[in-house]
N, C-alpha and C positions, 0 to 999 in steps of 0.2 A: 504494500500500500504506500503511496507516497502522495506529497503536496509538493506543486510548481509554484513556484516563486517566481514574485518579477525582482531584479533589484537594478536600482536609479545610483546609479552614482557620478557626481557631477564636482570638477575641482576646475576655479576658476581663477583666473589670477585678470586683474586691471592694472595697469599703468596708470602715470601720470604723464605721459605722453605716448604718442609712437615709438618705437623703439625697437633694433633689429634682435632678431632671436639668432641663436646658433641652432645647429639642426638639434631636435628633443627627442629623446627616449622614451616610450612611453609602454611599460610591464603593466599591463591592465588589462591579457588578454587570461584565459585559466590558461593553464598548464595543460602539455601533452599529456601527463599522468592523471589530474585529477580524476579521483574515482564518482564526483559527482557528476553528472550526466549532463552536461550544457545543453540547451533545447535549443534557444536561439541568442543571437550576438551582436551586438551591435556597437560603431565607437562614431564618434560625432566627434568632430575636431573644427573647433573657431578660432581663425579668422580661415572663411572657407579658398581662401587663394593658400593652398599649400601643396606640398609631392608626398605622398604617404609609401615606405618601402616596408612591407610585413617580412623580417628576419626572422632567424632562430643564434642566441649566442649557444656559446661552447656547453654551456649545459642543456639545450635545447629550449629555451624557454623564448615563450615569443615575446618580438617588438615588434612595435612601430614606430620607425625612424620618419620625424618630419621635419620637413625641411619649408620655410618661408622665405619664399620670393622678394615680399615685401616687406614694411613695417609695420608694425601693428600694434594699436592701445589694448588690445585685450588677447588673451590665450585659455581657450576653455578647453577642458575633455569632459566628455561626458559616454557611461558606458552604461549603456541598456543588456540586461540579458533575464533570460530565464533559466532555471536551474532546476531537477526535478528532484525534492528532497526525498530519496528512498532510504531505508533506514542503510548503511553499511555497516557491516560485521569489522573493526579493527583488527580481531584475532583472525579473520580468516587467511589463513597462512602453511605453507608447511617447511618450517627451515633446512636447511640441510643436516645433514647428521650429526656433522662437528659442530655446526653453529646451533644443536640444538640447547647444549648446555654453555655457560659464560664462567671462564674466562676463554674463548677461543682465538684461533689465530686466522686470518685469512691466505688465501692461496696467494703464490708469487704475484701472479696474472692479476690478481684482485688488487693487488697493493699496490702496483704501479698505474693501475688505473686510476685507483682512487686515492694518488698522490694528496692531488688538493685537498680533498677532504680529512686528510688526515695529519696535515699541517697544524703543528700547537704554537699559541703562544708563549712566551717565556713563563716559566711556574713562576707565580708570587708567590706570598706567604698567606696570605687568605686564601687562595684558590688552596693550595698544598693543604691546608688546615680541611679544608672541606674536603678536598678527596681521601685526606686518610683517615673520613668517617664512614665513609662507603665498604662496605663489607666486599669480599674477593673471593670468600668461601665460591665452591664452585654450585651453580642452581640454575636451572633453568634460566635460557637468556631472556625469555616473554616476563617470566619474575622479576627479573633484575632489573628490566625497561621500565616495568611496572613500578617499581619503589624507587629506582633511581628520580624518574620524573615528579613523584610524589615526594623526594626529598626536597627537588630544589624548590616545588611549589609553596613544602610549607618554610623553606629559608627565605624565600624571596617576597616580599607582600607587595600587590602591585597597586603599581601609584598610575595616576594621565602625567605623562610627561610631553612636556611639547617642543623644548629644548631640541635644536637637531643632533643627526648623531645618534651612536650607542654606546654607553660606557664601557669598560673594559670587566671583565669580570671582575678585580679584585674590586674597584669601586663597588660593585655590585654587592658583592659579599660583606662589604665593609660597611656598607648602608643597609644593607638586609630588605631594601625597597628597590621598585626599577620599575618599568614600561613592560612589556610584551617585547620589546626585540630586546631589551636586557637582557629579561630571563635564559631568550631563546638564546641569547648568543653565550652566554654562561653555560646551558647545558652545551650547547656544541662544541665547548673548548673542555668540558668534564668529559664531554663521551670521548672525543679526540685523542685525551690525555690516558682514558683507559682505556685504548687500543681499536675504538671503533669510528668507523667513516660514518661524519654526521655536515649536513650542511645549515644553511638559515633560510629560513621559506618566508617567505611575504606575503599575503592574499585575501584573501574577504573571508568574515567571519560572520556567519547566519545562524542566527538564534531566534527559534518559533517559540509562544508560549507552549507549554507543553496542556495537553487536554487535563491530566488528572496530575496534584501534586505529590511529589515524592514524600514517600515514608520514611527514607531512610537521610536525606540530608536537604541543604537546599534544592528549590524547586525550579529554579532559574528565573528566566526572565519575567516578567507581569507584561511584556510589552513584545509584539517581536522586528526586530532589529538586527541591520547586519554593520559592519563598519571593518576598517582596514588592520587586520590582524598579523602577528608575528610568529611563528614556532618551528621549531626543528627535525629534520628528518634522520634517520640514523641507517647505516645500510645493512641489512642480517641479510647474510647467502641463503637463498631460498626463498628468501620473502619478498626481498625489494628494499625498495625505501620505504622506512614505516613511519609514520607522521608521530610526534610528541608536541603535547602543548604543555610548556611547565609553569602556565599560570593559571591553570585551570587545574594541573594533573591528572589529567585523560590526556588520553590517544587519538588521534586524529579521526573526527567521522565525517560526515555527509554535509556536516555544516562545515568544515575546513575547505574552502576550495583555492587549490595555493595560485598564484599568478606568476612568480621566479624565486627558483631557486637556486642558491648559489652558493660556493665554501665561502665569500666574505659579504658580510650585512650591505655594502657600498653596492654591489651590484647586484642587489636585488629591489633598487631605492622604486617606487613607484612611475615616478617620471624623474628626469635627470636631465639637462642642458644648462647653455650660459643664453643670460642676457645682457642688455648694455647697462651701464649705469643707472639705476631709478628708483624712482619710488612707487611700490606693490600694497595693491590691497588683496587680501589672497582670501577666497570664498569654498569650503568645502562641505558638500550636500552628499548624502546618501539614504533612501526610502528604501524598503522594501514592503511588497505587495502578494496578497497570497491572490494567486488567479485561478488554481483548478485544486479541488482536493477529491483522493478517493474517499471512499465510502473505509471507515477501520473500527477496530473494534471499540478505543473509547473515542469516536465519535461517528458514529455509523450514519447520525442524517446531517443536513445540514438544517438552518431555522428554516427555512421556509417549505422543509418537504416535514420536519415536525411540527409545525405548523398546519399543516393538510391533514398530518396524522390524529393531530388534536383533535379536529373537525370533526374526521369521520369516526374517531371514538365518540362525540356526543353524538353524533348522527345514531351509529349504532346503539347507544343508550336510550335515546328517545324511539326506535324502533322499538329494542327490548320492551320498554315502559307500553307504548301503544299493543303489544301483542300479549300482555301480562306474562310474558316468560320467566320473568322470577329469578334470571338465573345471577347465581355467584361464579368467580375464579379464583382459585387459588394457583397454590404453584409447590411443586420441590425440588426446586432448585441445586444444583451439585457444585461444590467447589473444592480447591485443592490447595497446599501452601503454597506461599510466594515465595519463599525460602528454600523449600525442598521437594521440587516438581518429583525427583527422582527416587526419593526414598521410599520404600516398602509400604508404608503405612500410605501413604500417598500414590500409587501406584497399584499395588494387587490386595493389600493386607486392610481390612476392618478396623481394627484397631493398631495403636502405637503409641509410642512416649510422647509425641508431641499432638495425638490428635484432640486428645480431650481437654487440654489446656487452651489449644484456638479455637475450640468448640464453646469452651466455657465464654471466651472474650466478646464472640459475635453474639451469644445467648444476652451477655448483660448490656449488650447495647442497644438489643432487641427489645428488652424486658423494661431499660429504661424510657424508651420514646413509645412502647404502648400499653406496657401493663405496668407503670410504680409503685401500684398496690395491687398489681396480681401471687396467684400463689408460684412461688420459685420450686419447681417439683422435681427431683434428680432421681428418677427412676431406673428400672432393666426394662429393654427395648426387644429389639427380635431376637430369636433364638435360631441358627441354622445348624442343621448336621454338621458333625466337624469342631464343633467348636465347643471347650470344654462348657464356657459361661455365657448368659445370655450377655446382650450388647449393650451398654448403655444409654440413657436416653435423656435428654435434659428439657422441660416443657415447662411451658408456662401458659399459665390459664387464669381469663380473668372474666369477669360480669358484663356480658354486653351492657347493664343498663348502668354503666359507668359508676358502681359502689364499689368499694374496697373487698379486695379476699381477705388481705393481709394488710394489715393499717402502716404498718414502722419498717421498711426498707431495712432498717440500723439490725432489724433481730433478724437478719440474714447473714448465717455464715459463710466466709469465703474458703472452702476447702483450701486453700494453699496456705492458711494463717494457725497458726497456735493457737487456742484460746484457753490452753491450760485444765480442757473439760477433761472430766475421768468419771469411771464408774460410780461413784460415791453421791456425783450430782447429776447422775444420771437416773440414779433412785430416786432422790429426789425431786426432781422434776417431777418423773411419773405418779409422785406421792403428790404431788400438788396439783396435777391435772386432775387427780381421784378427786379430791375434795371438790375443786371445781364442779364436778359433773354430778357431786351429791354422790360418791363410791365409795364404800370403805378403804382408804389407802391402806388398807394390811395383804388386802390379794396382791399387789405388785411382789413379786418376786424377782431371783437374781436368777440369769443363765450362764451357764460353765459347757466348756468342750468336751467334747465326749471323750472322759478320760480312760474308759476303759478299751474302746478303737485306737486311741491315740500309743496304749502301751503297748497293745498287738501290731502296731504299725512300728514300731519303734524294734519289740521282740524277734521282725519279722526281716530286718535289716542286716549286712552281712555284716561279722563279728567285727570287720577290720577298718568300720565307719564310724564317724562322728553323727550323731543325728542332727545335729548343729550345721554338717556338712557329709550330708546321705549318698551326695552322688549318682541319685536316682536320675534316670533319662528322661522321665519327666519334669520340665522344669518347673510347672507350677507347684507342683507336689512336692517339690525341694524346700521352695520357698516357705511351702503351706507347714511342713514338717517344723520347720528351721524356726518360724514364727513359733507357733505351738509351744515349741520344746523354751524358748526364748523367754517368752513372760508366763508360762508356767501352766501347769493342768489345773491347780486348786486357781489360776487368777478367775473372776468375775469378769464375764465379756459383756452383759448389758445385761438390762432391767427389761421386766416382762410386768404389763398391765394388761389380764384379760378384761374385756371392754366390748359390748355391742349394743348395736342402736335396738331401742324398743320400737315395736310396730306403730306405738300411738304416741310416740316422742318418748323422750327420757334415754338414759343408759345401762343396761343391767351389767355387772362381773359378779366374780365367784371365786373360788378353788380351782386350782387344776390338780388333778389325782393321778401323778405320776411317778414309776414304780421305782422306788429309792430314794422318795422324796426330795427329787433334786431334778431339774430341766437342764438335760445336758442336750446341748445341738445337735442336727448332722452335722457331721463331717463336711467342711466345706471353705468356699471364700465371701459369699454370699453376706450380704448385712443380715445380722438376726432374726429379722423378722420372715425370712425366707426360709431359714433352718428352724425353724420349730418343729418337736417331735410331737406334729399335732397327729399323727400313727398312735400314740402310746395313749391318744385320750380315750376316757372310758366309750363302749361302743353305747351307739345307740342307732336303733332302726330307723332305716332310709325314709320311713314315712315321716319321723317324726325330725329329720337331720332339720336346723337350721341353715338353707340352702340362703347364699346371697345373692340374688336373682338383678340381672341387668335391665334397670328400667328400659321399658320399651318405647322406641324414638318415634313413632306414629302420635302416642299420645297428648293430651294438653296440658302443656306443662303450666302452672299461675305463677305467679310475678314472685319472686324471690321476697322476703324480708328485710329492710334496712341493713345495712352492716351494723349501724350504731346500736340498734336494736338486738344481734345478737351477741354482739359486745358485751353488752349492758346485761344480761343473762348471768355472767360471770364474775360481775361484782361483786353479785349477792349469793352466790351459790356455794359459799362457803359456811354460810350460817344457816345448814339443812334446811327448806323450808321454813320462811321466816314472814309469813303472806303479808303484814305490814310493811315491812322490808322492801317486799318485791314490787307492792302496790305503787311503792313512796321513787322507786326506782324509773320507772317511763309510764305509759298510759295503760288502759285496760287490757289492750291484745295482748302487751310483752305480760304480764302481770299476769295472767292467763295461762298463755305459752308455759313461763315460768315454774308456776305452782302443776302446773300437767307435769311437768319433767319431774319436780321434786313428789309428787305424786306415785307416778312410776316406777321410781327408785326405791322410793318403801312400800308398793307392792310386791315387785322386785324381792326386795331384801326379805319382806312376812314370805313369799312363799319357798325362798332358800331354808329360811329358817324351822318351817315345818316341815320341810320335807327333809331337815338335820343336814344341815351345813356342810359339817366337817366327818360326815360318813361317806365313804365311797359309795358309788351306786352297788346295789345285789347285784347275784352272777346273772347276769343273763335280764337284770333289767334294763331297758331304755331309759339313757342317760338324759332327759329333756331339759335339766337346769343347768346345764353346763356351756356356759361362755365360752365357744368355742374357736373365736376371732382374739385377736389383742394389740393394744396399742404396746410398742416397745423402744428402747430409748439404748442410744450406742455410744461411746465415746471412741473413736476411729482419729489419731491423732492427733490428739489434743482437740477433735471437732465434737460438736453432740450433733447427732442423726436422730431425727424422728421418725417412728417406722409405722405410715396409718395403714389402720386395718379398711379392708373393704365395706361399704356401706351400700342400701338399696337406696337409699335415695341422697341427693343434692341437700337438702335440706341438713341432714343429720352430719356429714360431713364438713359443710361448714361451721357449723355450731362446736363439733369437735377441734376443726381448725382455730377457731375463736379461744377458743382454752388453753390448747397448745401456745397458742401467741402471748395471750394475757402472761402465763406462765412464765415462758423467755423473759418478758416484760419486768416482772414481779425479779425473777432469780439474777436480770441482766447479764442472760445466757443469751447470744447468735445460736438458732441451730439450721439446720438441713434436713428440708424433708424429705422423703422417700419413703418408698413400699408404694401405696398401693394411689391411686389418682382418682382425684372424683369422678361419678361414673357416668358414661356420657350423656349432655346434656346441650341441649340447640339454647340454654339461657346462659353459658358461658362460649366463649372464644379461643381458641388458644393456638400457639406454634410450638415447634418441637426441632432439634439439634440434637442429630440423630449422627451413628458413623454408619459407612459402607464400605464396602472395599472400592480404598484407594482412593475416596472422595469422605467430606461430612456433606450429608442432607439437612437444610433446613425447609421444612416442612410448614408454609407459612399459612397466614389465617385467608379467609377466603373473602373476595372484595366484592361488594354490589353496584360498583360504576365502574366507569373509565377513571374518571379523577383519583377514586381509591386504590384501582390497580395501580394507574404510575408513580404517584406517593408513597406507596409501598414498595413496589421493585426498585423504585430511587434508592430507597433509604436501603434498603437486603443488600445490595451491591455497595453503596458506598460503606454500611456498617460493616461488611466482606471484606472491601479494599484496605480500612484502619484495623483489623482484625489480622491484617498481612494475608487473608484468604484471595484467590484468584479462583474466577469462572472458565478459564482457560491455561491450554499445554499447548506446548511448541516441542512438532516431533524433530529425529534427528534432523534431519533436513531443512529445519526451522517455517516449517508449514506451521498454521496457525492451525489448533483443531480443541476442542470440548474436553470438559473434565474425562469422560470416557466415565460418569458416573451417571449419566440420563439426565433430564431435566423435565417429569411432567407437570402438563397442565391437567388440572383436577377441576372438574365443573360441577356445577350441584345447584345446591337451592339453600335458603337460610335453615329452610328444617328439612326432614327426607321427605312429608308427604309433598313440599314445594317442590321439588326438584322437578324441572323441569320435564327430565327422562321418566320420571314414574308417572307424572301426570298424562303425558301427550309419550306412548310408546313408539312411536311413528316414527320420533324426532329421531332417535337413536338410528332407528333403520333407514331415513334418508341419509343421514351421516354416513353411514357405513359404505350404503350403496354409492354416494358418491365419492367416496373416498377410494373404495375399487376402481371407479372406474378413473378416477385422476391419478393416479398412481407417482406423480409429480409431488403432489403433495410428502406422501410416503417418504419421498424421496428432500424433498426441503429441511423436514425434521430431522432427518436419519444421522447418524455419524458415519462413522467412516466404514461400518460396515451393513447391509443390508442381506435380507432370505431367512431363512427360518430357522437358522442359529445365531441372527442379530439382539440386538438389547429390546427390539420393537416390533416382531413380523411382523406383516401383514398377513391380512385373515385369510388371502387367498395361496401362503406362501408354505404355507406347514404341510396340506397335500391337496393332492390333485382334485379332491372330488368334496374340497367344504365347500367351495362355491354353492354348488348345487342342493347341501345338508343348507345351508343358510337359507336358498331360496324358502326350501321344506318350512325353517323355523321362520322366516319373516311372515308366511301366511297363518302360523297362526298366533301371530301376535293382534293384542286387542284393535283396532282402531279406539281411536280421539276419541272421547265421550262425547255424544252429543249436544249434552244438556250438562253444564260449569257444574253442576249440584251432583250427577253421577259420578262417580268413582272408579278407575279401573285400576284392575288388581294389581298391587305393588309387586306383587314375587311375579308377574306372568314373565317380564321381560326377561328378567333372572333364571327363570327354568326354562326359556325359550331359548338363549344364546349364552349360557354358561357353558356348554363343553363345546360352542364353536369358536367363542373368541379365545383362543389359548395358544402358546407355544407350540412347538414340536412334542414336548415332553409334557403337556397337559396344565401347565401353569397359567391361571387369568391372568397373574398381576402382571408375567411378560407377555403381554399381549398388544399388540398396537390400541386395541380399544380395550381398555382393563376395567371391567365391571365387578370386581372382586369387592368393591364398597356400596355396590349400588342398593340390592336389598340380599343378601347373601342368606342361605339356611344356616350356616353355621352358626351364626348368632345376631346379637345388637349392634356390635362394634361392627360388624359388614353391611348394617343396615340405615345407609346413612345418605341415599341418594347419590352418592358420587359417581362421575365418570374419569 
């Protein structure tokens, strides 16, 4: 991708009279070498009665030699061109063998060629000072060009000098300031002096504002700008002449375009001749102009074709709006580090050292421009064959109707911080959430590792290891061992609250009756609340299981309660039932609500009580009072973790939330929650920062216009870019090409029966149909591989004869209802095109059309209108 440039450069000298010229030199044309592409050239020369002779001197560099007939008051040049700025590779090179490492020597042949250029000045004492700080150890000569030029740029601070002339290096060194042809002529008598051919180059310097600012240092210009630039070339066998700029400390690119170069600064002057005697007013102009640019990646339109784009996104909004289509987009977007295109974790591997740490960075910049009082959720994510543990998942979720989940940002721990928590206030806490909830804090108990696995895993080790250091080929299991044995089998690994929501509000716990009287984990890496030996609880018949059932997303869900309101729950909940208290607290509903909970709780508690507490159930009875969920609390380096238990409804798990937080509040403990997420609900929002192989997925919320998609994919990309994240890889060859992680778009409706797709099944089957038959389309989205072992077949690509099974299933898909009040059936589309839209290997979700969320049998989580 490149931008043409015009650039104006105009140097005018006036007399104060007529006056004869001697014939003028004038190096203002690019160089044979330049690697930037001249389009087109032009030179203007005033006073127009003159002889122009286009030379080449001894370095090849062109003139033109003019010569005036007459006398004349004024002498202009002026030099029009265009220049096509493509980006240039400075490394692209391959040296010769000898000259691949420094210090090397050049052949005979080379050194009497490049006599001139390897002409020194006489060593001063500053110059000398400075070269024997220059290391000689032997390294790579691309290394050495590399720091060499980065020394002198940071010795030399550049000044506008306008004095004629170049000073000599030791001036240079001794003032530690200079021009552009200081520096330049300073390194060239440094490379010189350490055995290498280097010249002094003269030429224009083009500097475009760059589209996006750097991350890592300045960003350059605010303006873009060319003007008459100094810097050195050095000659490596195999490479050529390779451009240094030592006032910048880069290497020559696509903005260097040299005009002459030459071993001494004198003849490489821009223009040179004599005049008569006089008095000069001397005038020098240079503009540059962008005239054509492609299409690239951070800047793909220009304003006035975004512009158009803007348009026909409202166009298409007020379309949507007149046909009531209802519909949202979302997106999951794929990106990959800026740092380490190439490392594993970024490349083939799910996970890695660095993915979760720039997962976490784009999550809180995420969290901060749309959820500041959402809940911060760090959960486990997919799980694939192969992999010992599930994947992590970092989400955030928050109240469409703009109330708080979580009040105080501040009781948010940062995993990478100490906060000195340990199991002691880990009990703690959960004894304070008990109260809160009107629970007896004495059910909270302690969990310990299973020490008696632990010593058969240990017994079972060969005699002649450490179990400190197992040597097992497993490496997690090394680690897992090494830990263990480390802080010990009697340590306390967290706190267990059993805890579940009551059908008509309130919270029931209990006892747990386990055999040894002690809650030892499985075996495992898992946060606690994951290894619970909920196996060991007393049995009880499938009729009677406390099953926690996924609200169903067809349903009508009513408008949430205040946050303040559940808040305000928790003030008083620590003086059991205190209905004055509660009255005195907010208005009738909360006071209501309230005294329901505390109500429940001592039903609750009378019917534990009669049916005796603290007896285990009989053999072979059903265990029906047994608390079979639990809230549980971790201390994971120096962090506290909250582990919430699943809940059937929205309601009861914010209320729980509400407690947990007062709690943090009250102890001015930050914790972390995890385990289990509220369960899905069209009255909250949320995104998710997720890993893949080789990419992180951020999973974003889903937009209802045009103005809300571009606001948000604005901000996902620029939050990506200061995250050091990139949406793109550059393969060998330096082709630009996609994470190689997918990127889909997700369509739906604000709730599942909106969705467009379940209301009007048509819609899906023109899509389809037209998409077979555009097969361009197919091809626009795809990456770099397409057929049906790609990231996306097509429907028609897995075998020869779905076309024709699709025909079968699009007939008998419903038609459009006739009448907006009819209904058609949400699963029909779902069991009508679930085994056609799939992979090779029977997969929806790699499907070009992926209905695996639309209305799925599997459960509620697939039942969610998406396409």
């Amino acid at each position: 991708m490149s931008i043409h440039v015009a650039l104006n450069h105009i140097t005018h000298y006036r007399y104060d009279r007529p006056i004869s010229l001697s014939p003028q030199v004038v190096r203002l044309r690019p160089a044979p070498h330049s690697r930037t592409p001249i389009l087109s050239y032009s030179l203007k020369i005033t006073p127009a009665q003159h002889f122009i002779n286009w030379q080449q001197d001894p370095q090849a560099n062109y003139l033109a030699r003019l010569v005036f007939p007459e006398k004349t008051a004024e002498f202009c040049v002026e030099v029009d061109l265009v220049a096509e700025m493509s980006v240039i590779n400075p490394f692209d090179f391959f040296p010769e063998p000898y000259a691949t490492t420094f210090p090397f020597r050049y052949e005979a042949w080379q050194q009497e060629e490049l006599a001139p250029y390897l002409a020194r000045l006489p060593l001063t004492p500053a110059l000398q000072r400075f070269l024997a700080t220059i290391p000689t150890d032997e390294r790579t000569s691309v290394d050495f060009l590399v720091d060499l030029n980065q020394r002198v740029q940071a010795k030399v601070g550049y000044v506008i000098r306008l004095e004629p002339g170049v000073q000599t290096p030791e001036e240079t060194l001794e003032l530690a300031r200079g021009s552009c042809r200081d520096s330049a002529w300073l390194l060239v008598q440094v490379l010189r002096n350490l055995g290498l051919a280097a010249r002094f180059v003269s030429g224009y310097l083009i500097q475009l504002v760059p589209d996006v600012k750097s991350l890592d240092g300045p960003s350059g210009t605010d303006h873009d700008f060319t003007d008459l630039h100094a810097w050195c070339e050095v000659y490596l066998p195999g490479a050529g002449w390779i451009g240094l700029d030592p006032t910048s400390g880069l290497f020559a690119g696509e903005g260097h375009i040299p005009l002459a170069c030459s071993p001494q600064p004198s003849s490489a002057s821009p223009i040179t001749g004599l005049t008569e005697k006089c008095e000069c007013q001397f005038e020098h102009h240079m503009k540059i102009e962008r005239v054509w640019e492609a299409p690239r990646v951070t800047r793909p339109y220009s304003e006035e074709q975004w512009l158009a784009i803007e348009a026909l996104g409202h166009q298409i909004d007020a379309d949507l709006a007149s046909g009531d289509v209802r519909l949202t987009m979302g997106g999951e977007p794929t990106f990959v580090s800026i740092d380490d295109h190439d490392g594993a974790e970024w490349s083939t591997e799910a996970l890695g050292p660095t993915k979760r740490k720039c997962a976490a960075e784009i999550f809180q910049r995420l969290r901060e421009k749309y959820a500041p009082q959402g809940l911060q959720h760090f959960g486990q994510g997919k799980w694939y064959p192969g992999e010992q543990l599930p994947r992590w998942s970092l989400n955030c979720l928050w109240r469409r109707d703009g109330q708080p989940l979580w009040n105080d940002p501040a009781l948010y721990a940062d995993e990478n911080q100490d906060y000195g928590a340990d199991e002691q206030l880990a009990g703690r806490f959960l004894r304070q959430v008990a109260e809160r909830l009107t629970i007896d804090p004495r059910y909270v108990f302690a969990a310990y590792e299973d020490v008696y696995y632990y010593l058969w895993r240990e017994d079972r080790l060969p005699v002649n290891v450490d179990p400190f250091d197992s040597r097992l080929d497993d490496a997690l299991e090394r680690q897992r061992l090494a830990k263990i044995f480390r802080q010990g089998l009697e340590q306390v690994v967290g706190h267990v609250l059993p805890l579940q929501a009551r059908p008509r509000g309130g919270w029931q716990s209990g006892p747990w009756y386990l055999r040894g009287g002690r809650c030892y984990l499985v075996p495992g890496d898992s946060p606690i609340g994951y290894r619970l030996p909920l196996d060991s609880q007393p049995w009880v018949a499938k009729a009677d299981y406390p099953y926690v059932h996924a609200p169903d997303p067809t349903q009508d869900f009513p408008a949430l309660p205040p946050h303040t309101e559940i808040r305000a729950q928790y003030a008083i909940s620590r003086s059991l039932g205190l209905p004055a208290v509660a009255a005195a607290v907010s208005g009738e509903r909360f006071a209501a609500r309230a005294l329901e909970r505390v109500d429940e709780a001592l039903l609750h508690a009378a019917e534990v009580a009669e049916a005796g507490e603290d007896r285990p159930p009989a053999h072979a009875e059903s265990a029906t009072l047994v608390t079979r969920t639990s809230l549980s609390a971790q201390a994971r380096k120096g962090v506290l973790y909250i582990f919430m238990p699943p809940t059937e409804t929205l309601d009861a798990y914010l209320e729980l939330l509400a407690a947990v937080e007062a709690t943090a509040d009250t102890l001015a403990s930050p914790v972390i929650i995890e385990g289990y997420e509220p369960p899905s609900d069209p009255r909250l929002s949320n995104f998710r920062v997720t890993p893949d192989p080789g990419v992180i997925e951020v999973n974003i919320q889903p937009s209802g216009s045009w103005d809300e998609l571009v606001e948000r994919t604005t901000h996902l990309y620029e939050a990506a870019r200061l995250s050091r994240l990139s949406p793109e890889k550059f393969m060998l060859d330096g082709r630009h090409t996609g994470t190689g992680g997918g990127n889909h778009f997700v369509f739906g409706g604000a709730s599942t029966l909106d969705s467009p797709f379940l209301r009007r099944p048509d819609l899906l089957r023109s899509l389809i149909s037209y998409w077979h038959n555009h097969p361009s389309l197919s091809y626009l989205f795809s990456g770099l591989f397409i057929g049906p072992t790609s990231q996306s077949p097509r429907v028609d690509e897995a075998r020869n004869d779905s076309v024709y099974e699709l025909e079968i299933a699009f007939s008998q898909l419903p038609q459009a209802a006739a009448d907006a009040a009819e209904c058609v059936a949400p699963w029909a589309i779902d069991r009508a095109l679930r085994n056609l839209l799939i992979d090779s290997t029977g997969n929806t979700h790699r499907a070009e059309f992926c209905i695996d969320k639309l209305y799925s049998p599997d459960g509620a989580t697939g039942r969610l209108g998406l396409l």
